[in-house]
C-alpha positions as CSV (number, residue, x, y, z in Angstrom):
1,X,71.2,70.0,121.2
2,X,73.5,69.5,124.0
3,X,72.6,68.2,127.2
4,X,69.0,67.0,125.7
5,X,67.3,70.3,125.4
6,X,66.0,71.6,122.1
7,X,65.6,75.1,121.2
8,X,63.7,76.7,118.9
9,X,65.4,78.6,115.9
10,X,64.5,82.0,115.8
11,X,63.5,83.9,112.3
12,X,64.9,87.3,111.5
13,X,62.2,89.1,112.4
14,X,62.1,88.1,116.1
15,X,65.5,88.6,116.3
16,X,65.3,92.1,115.1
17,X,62.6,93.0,117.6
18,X,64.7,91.8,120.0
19,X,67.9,93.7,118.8
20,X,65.6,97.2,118.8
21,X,64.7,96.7,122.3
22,X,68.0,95.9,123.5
23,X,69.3,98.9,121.6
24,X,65.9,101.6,122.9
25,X,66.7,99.8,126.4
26,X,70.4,100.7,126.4
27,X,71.7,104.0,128.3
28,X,74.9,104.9,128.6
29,X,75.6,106.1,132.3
30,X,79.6,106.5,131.8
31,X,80.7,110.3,131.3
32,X,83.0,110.7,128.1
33,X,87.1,112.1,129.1
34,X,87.7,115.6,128.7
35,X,88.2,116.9,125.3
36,X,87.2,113.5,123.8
37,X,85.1,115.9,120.8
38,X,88.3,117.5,120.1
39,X,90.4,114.3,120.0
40,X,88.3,112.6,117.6
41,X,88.2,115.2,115.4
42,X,91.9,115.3,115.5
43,X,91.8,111.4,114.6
44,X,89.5,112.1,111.4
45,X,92.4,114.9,110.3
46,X,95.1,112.9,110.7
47,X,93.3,110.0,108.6
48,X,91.8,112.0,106.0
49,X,95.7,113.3,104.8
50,X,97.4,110.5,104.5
51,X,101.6,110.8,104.4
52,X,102.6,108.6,101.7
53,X,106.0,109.0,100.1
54,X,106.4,110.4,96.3
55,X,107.7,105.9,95.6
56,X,104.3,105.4,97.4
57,X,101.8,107.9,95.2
58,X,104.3,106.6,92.3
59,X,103.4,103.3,92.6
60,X,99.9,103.8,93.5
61,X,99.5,106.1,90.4
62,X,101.0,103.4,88.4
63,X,98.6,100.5,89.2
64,X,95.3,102.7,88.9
65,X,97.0,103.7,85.5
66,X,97.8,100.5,84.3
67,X,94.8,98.8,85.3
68,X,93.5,99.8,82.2
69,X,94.6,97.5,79.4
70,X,93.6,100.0,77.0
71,X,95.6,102.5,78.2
72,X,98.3,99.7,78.9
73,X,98.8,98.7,75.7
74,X,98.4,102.2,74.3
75,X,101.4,103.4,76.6
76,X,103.6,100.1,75.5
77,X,102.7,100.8,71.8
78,X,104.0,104.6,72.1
79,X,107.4,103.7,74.3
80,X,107.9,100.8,71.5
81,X,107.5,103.0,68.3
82,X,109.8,105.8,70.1
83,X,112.5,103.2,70.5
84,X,112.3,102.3,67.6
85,X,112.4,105.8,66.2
86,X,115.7,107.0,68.4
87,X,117.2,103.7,67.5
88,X,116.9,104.4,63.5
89,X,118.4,108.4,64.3
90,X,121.5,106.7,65.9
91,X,122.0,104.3,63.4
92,X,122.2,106.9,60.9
93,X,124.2,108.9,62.6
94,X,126.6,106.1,63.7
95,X,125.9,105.1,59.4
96,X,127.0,109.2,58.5
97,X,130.3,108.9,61.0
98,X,131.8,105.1,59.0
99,X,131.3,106.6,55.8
100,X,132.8,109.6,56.6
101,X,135.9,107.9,58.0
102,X,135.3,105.3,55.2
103,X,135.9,107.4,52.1
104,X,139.2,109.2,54.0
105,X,140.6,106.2,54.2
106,X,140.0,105.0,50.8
107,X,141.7,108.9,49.8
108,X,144.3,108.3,52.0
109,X,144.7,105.0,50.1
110,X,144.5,106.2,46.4
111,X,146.9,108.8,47.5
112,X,148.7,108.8,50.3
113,X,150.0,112.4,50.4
114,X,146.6,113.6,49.9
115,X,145.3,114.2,54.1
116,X,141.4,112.7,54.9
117,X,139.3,114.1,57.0
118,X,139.3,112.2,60.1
């Protein structure tokens, strides 16, 4: 060690003893401010109810959610298959409208005089 003098490494134990009788030995002689129960209690409220914004509790709902590959992969699966669904009810809608307008035109072009639905 430095300066040529060797010290002798203590084991746990010792050094707990020692850090019990330092802590029985210890007295605290300084009075605590007024109202100093009533402030920390105040503290502990205040941190207990966190203010977090609805983006905030969003967000943190999301990654607890989603941490769940299980449930991940179920939520992906369901928003896959309804997209999938809505797009096949627009297509034959959009499908219903061109052969409606289809086959007016095709009366309009057998006969001319005869009027289509538009």
């Amino acid at each position: 060690m430095a300066g040529g003098a060797s010290r002798r490494p203590m084991n746990m134990k010792e050094n707990q003893t020692q850090l019990e009788r330092a802590l029985q030995e210890w007295r605290v002689t300084t009075p605590l401010p007024a109202r100093f129960q009533q402030q920390v209690w105040k503290r502990i409220e205040r941190a207990e109810i966190p203010s977090i914004s609805v983006v905030d509790a969003l967000r943190a709902w999301f990654t607890m959610v989603f941490a769940r590959p299980a449930f991940a992969v179920a939520y992906v699966t369901v928003l896959l298959l309804t997209g999938l669904a809505l797009g096949f009810v627009q297509a034959g809608h959009k499908a219903a409208r061109w052969d409606r307008q289809l086959e007016a035109r095709y009366v309009q072009l057998i006969d001319p005089y005869q009027r289509g639905q538009p």
